[in-house]
KOLSE-958153 format. One record per residue (C-alpha): z, x, y. Coordinates in nm, 3 decimals. Each point is the difference from the previous one (the first is absolute). Example, Ala and Ser with C-alpha at 12.3 -4.5 7.8 and 13.67 -1.06 7.14 Angstrom:
% KOLSE-958153
0.780; 1.230; -0.450
-0.066; 0.137; 0.344
//
This chain:
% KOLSE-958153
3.102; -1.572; -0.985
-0.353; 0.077; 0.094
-0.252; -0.097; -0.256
-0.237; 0.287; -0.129
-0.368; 0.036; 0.195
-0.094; 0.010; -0.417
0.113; -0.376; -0.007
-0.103; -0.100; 0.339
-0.343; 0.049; -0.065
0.026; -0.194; -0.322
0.151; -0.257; 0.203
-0.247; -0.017; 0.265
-0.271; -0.039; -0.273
0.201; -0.378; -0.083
0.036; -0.064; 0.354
-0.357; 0.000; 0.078
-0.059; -0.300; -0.254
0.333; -0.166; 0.053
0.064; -0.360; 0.170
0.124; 0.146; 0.397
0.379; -0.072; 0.040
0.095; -0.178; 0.331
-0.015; 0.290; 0.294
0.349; 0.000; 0.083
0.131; 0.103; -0.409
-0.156; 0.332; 0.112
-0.068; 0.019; -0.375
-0.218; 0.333; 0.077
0.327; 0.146; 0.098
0.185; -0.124; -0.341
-0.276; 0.158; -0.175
0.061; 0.357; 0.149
0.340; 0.026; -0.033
0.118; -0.053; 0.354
0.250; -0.253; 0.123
-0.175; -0.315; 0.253
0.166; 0.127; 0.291
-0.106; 0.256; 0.313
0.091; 0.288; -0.204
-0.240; -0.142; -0.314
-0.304; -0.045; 0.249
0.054; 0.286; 0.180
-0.048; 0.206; -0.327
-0.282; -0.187; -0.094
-0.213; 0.031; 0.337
0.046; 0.365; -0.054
-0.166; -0.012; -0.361
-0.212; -0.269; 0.157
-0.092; 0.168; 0.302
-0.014; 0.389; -0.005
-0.335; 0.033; -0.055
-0.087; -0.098; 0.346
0.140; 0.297; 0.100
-0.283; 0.164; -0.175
-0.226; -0.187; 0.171
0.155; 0.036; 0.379
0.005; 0.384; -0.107
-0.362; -0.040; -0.049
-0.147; -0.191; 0.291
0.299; 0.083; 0.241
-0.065; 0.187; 0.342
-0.340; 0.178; 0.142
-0.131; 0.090; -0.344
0.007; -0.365; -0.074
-0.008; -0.330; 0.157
-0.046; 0.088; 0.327
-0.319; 0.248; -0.111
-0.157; -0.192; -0.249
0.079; -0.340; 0.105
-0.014; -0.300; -0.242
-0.297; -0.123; -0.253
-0.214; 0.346; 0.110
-0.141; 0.239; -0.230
0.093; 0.357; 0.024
-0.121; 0.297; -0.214
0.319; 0.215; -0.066
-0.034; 0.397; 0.108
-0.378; -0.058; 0.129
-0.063; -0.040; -0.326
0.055; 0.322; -0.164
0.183; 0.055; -0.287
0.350; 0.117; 0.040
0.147; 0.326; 0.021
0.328; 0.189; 0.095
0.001; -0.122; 0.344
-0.029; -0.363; -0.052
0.306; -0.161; 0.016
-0.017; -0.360; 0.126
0.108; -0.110; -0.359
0.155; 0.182; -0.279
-0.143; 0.069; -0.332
-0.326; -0.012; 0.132
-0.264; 0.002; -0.275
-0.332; 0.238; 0.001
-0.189; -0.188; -0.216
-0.110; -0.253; 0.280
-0.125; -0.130; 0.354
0.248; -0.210; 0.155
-0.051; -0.347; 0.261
0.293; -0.193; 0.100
0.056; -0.343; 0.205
0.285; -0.154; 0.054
-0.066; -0.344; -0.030
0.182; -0.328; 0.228
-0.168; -0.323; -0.097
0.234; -0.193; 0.234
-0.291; -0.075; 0.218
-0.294; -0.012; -0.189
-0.176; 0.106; -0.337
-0.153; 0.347; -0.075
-0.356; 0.056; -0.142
-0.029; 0.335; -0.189
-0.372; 0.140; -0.063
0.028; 0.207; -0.386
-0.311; 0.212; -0.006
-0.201; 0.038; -0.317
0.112; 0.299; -0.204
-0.131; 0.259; -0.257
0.127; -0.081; -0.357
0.145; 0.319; -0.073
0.252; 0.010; 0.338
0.358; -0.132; -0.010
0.046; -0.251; 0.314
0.253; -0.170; 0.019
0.154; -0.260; 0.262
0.363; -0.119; -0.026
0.149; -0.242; 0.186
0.376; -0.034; 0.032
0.253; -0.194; 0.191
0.281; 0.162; 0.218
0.234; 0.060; -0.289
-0.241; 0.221; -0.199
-0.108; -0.233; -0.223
-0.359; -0.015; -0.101
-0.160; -0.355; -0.027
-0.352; 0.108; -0.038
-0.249; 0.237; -0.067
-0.406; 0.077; -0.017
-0.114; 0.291; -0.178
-0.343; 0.192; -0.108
0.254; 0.059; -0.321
0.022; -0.417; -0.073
-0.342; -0.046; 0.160
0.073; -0.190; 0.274
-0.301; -0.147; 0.149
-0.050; 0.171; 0.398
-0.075; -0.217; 0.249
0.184; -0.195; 0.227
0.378; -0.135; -0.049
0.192; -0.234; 0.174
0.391; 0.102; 0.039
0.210; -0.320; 0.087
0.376; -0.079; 0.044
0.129; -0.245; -0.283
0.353; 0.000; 0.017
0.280; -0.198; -0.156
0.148; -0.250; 0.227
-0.321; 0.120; 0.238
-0.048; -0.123; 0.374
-0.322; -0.028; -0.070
-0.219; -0.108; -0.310
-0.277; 0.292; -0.088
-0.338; -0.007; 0.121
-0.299; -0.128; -0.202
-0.179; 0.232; -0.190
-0.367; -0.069; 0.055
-0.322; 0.134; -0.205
-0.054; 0.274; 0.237
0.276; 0.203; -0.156
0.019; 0.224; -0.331
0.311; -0.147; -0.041
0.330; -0.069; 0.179
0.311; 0.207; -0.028
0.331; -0.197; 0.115
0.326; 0.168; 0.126
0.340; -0.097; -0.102
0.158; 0.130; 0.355
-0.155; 0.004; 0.291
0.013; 0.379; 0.089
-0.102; 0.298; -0.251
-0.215; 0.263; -0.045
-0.347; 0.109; -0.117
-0.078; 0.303; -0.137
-0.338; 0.160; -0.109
-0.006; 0.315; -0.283
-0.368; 0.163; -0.063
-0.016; 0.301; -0.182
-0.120; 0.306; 0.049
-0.176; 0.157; -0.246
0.031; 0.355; 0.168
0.069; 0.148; 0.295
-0.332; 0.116; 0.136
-0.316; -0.263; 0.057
0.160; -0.249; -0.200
0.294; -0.075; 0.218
-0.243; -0.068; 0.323
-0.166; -0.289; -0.212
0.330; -0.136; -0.078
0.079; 0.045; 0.354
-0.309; -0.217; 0.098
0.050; -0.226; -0.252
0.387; -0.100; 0.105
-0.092; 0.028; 0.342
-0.225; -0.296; -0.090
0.276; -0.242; -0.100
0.027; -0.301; 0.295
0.340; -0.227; 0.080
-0.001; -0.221; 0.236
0.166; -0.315; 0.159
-0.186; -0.387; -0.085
0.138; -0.337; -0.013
0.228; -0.077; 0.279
0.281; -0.189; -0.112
0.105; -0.284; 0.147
0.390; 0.051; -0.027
0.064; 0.319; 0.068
0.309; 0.223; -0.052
0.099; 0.285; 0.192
-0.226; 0.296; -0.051
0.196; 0.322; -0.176
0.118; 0.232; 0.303
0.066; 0.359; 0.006
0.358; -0.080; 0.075
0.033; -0.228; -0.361
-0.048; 0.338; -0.158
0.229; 0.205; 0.221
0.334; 0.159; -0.089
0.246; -0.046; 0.244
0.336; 0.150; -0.233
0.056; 0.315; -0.168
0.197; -0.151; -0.248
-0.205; -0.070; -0.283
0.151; -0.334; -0.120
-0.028; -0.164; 0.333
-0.329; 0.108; 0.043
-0.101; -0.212; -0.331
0.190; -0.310; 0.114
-0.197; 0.061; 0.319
-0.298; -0.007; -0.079
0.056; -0.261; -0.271
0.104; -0.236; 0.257
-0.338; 0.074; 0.156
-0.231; -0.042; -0.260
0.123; -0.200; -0.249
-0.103; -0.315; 0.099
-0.361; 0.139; 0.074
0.011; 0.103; -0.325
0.163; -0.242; -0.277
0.046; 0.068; -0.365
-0.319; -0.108; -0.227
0.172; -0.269; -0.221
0.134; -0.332; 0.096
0.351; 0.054; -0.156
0.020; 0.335; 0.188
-0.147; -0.175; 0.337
0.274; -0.275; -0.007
0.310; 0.197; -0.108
-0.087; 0.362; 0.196
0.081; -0.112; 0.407
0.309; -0.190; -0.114
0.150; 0.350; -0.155
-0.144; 0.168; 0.271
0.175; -0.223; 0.274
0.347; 0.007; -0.210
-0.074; 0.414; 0.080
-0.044; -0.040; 0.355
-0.352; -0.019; 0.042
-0.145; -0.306; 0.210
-0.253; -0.074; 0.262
-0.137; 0.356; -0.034
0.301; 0.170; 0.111
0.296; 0.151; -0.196
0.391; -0.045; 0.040
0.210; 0.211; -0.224
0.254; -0.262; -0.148
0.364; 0.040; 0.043
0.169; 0.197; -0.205
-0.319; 0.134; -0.222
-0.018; 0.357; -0.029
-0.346; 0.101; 0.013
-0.007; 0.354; -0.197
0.242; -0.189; -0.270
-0.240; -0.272; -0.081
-0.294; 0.261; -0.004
0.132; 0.204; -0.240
0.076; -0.258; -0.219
-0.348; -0.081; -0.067
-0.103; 0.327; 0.038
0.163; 0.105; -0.336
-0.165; -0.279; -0.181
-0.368; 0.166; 0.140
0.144; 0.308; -0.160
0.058; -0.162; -0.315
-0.313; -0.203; -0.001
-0.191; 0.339; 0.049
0.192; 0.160; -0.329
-0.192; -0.316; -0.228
-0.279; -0.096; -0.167
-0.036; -0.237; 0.306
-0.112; 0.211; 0.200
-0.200; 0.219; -0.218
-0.172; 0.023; -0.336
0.047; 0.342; -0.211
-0.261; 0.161; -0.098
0.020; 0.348; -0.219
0.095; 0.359; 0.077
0.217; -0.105; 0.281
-0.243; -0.224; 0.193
0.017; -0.385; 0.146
-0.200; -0.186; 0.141
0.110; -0.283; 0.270
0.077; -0.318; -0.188
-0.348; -0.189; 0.001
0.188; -0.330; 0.126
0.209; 0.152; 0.266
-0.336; 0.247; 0.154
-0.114; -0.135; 0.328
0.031; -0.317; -0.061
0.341; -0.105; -0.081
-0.030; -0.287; -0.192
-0.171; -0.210; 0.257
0.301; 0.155; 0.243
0.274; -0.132; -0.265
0.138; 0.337; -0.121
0.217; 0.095; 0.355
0.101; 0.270; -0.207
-0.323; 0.161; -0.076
-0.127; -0.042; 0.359
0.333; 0.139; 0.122
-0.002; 0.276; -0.209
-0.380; 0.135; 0.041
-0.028; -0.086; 0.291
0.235; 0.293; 0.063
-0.273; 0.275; -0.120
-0.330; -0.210; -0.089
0.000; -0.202; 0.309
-0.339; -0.196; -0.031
-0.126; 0.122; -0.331
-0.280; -0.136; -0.195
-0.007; -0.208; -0.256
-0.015; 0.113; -0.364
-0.371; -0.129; -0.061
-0.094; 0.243; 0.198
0.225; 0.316; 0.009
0.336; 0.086; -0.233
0.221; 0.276; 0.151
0.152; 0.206; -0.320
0.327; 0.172; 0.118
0.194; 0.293; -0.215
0.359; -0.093; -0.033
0.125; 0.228; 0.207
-0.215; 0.069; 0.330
0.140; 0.234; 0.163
-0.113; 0.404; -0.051
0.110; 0.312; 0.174
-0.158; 0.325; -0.130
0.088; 0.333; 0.081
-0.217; 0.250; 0.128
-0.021; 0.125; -0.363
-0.061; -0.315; -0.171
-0.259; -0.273; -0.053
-0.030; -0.333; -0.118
-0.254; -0.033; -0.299
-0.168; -0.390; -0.060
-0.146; -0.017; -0.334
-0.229; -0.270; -0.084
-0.040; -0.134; -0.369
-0.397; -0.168; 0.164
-0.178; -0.089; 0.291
0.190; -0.330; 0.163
-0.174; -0.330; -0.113
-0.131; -0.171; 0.276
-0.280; -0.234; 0.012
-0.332; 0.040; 0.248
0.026; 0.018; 0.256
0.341; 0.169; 0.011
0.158; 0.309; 0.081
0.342; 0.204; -0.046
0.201; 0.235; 0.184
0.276; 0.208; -0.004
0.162; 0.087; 0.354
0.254; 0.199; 0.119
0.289; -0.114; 0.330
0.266; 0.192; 0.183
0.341; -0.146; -0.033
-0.145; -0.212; 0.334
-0.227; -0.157; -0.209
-0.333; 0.193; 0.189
-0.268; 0.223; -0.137
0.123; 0.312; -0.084
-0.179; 0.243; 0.262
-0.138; 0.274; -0.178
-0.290; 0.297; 0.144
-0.260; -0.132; -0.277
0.024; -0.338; 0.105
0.046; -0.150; -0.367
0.209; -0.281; 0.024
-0.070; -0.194; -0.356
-0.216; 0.040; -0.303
-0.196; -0.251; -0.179
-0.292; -0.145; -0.140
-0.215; 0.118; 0.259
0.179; 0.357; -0.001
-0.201; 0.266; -0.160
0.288; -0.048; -0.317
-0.082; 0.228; -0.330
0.142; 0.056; -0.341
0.189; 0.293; -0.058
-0.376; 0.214; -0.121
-0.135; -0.126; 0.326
-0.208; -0.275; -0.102
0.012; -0.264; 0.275
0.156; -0.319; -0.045
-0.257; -0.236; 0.186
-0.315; 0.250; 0.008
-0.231; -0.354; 0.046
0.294; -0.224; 0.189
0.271; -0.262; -0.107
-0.280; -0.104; -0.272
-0.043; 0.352; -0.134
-0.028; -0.012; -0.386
0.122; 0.327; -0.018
0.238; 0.087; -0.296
0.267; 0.223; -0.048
0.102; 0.091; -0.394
0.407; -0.101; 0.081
-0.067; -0.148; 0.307
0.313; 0.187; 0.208
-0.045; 0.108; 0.334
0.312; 0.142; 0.269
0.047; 0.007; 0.344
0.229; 0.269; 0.145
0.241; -0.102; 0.310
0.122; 0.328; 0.167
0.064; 0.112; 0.322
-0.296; 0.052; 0.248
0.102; 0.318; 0.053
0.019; 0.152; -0.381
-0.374; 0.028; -0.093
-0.083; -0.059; -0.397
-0.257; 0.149; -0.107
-0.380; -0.094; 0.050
-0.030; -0.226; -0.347
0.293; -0.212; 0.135
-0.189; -0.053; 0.321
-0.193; -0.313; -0.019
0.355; -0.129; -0.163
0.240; 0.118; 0.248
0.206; -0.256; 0.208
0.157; 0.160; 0.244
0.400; -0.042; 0.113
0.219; 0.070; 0.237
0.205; 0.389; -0.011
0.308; 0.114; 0.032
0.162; -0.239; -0.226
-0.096; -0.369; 0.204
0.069; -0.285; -0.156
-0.327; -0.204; -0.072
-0.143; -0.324; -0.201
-0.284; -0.064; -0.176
-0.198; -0.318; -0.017
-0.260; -0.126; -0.264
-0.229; -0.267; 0.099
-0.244; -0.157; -0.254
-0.260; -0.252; 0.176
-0.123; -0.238; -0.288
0.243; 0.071; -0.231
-0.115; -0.086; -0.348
0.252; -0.193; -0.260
0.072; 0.290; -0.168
0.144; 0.171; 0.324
0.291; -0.326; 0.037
0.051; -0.059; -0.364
0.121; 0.377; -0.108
-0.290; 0.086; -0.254
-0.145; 0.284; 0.270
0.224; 0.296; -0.040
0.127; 0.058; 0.361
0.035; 0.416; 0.116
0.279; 0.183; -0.096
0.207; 0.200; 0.278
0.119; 0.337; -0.057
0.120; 0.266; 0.204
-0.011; 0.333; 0.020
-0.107; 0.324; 0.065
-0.251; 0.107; 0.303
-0.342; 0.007; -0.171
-0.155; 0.320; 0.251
//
């Protein structure tokens, strides 16, 4: 019987600190339930490796590898904020600028340039390896001092030791695989003059290639990211075969015990061979209904009030130092490279999923202005069942912080900016969701989120950059769904 995700994760949490077993007990496999034979591993690489398939998705093809090429900085949508028509990732947000580079350090080391910043602007620069797990981070939010970094592989059970890292350098950042990526958020404080300075400013981020290494490794190809099966599970085993040893796990116990499961399953020498007598879709959804019931505990989220969670803390971005397979498994499904909690919590309603009629609305009542620290910023957003902007006439895809929010007598929300010391006597503001094409009237204006008509299924998403405590710990009062009525 498969153990629960619930008690996996506890598990992993003694594994990390435990004496390793010899390689060939497997004992990773005895601790998730699944027998030490082909059909055992093969479940495991799936729950082990499916998030590469997020990652091939990403880079795969002439949108990615073969345009951008490795360790180079690019400024996603020529640095514009997003809109309807972008679509190169789902659940873009429209809060931020966006810079990507897709990093190899088989070959060499990477410098990255940080420019100085103003105080009051969220920046933010993640780094994750290829299984969506973030190892790092500098932010304006933690104070990170700019300046110059110096991004180096050091793996477990390495081919190569890291580099030194010499005065010259704010600090050095190592990586626990040897591919990733890098990703740069500024934010936009509106959409008119502001966003060109925050264009010029993440246009003024540098990457580039130092430190020749001595014993090299293959450089990351185009083809190491390409798909060559439609079938799903193959794919993963695929590209696990193909990666995985670029890319080890971050502890020792994991390092030793991980390519011995993963060669019971087939996969050796960076190629894949379906054992005899495994059936592929059988073993797959055997772990897959443990990610279900992982996703249905307090695992994988913490409650909150009125309906809301938050992602658990431990399992956000960073996955217990890549320990919690379940976690990464299971977000990596919809919050493929998210940040970490220091710097952004994603509240989610229990249910997510809204269709309104074209005589209906959806009505977000807020008890107070989110809690977030400076700088900071929130958002509300709206996606199609795609997971892109909902394309409306006005152009309004999310309201904020920086929106021109007011109470319910019209008194703005922010007259002076996030620091605005304005006062309201109960402090409850509401934002109306309701399809573009139903008009309220002009007090519900500035308040107005726009959906899609004729009864489309849509989502919302909250985002909350610098979360204070009291937005994880359930003392803010989170907004209160109802729906109803057509407000024209």
């Amino acid at each position: 019987m498969l153990l629960s995700l619930a008690l996996i994760s506890l598990a992993i949490v003694g594994l990390v600190s435990s004496t390793p077993a010899p390689r060939q007990e497997l004992s990773l496999l005895t601790k998730y339930g699944l027998p030490s034979n082909p059909f055992g591993a093969t479940a495991f690489s799936f729950l082990y490796g499916e998030p590469l398939l997020y990652y091939a998705q990403e880079f795969n093809g002439s949108t990615g590898l073969i345009k951008m090429g490795t360790n180079n900085y690019t400024v996603s949508n020529g640095g514009y904020l997003s809109n309807a028509s972008f679509n190169q990732v789902t659940h873009p947000n429209v809060d931020t600028l966006y810079a990507l580079a897709v990093i190899d350090l088989s070959e060499n080391d990477v410098e990255i340039h940080f420019p100085p910043y103003q105080m009051d602007r969220v920046v933010i620069v993640d780094f994750w390896d290829p299984y969506g797990t973030c190892y790092n981070s500098l932010s304006s939010i933690r104070a990170s001092d700019p300046g110059t970094y110096l991004l180096r592989p050091n793996l477990q059970r390495g081919p190569f030791p890291p580099s030194p890292c010499n005065s010259s350098y704010q600090a050095c950042i190592d990586s626990p695989t040897m591919d990733g990526t890098m990703a740069v958020r500024v934010e936009v404080k509106n959409n008119g003059t502001d966003e060109a300075y925050a264009r010029s400013y993440i246009n003024d981020f540098t990457v580039a290639p130092v430190n020749l290494h001595s014993s090299k490794m293959a450089p990351l190809k185009p083809a190491d990211c390409a798909v060559y099966s439609k079938n799903t599970t193959v794919m993963i085993l695929q590209l696990l075969a193909r990666l995985a040893d670029r890319n080890p796990p971050w502890t020792s116990l994991y390092a030793n015990q991980v390519p011995e499961i993963l060669k019971l399953a087939g996969i050796s020498n960076g190629t894949y061979t379906q054992p005899t007598g495994v059936n592929l879709q059988e073993a797959y959804s055997y772990i897959n209904g443990s990610i279900y019931n992982y996703s249905t505990t307090n695992a994988s989220v913490t409650p909150q009030n009125n309906g809301w969670h938050i992602i658990n803390p431990k399992s956000q971005a960073a996955f217990e130092n890549g320990t919690d397979l379940a976690g990464r498994n299971f977000w990596g499904r919809g919050l493929y490279l998210a940040t970490l909690p220091r710097e952004a919590v994603y509240p989610m309603p229990s249910s997510n999923s809204f269709v309104l009629q074209q005589n209906e609305s959806l009505l977000v009542t807020f008890s107070a202005k989110p809690h977030i620290g400076d700088p900071g910023f929130w958002s509300l957003t709206a996606y199609d069942a795609a997971g892109y902007l909902v394309s409306n006439p006005l152009s309004i895809y999310e309201v904020g912080d920086r929106s021109n929010l007011t109470y319910s007598d019209g008194t703005p929300l922010y007259p002076d900016g996030l620091n605005s010391s304005s006062s309201h006597p109960d402090g409850h503001f509401q934002i109306l969701m309701q399809p573009y094409n139903v008009r309220p009237p002009t007090n519900w204006t500035n308040n107005w989120l726009p959906t899609p008509p004729n009864a489309t299924m849509f989502t919302l998403t909250f985002r909350v950059y610098n979360a204070l405590d009291t937005m994880k710990n359930g003392s803010y009062q989170y907004p209160i769904l109802t729906q109803q009525a057509a407000i024209i």
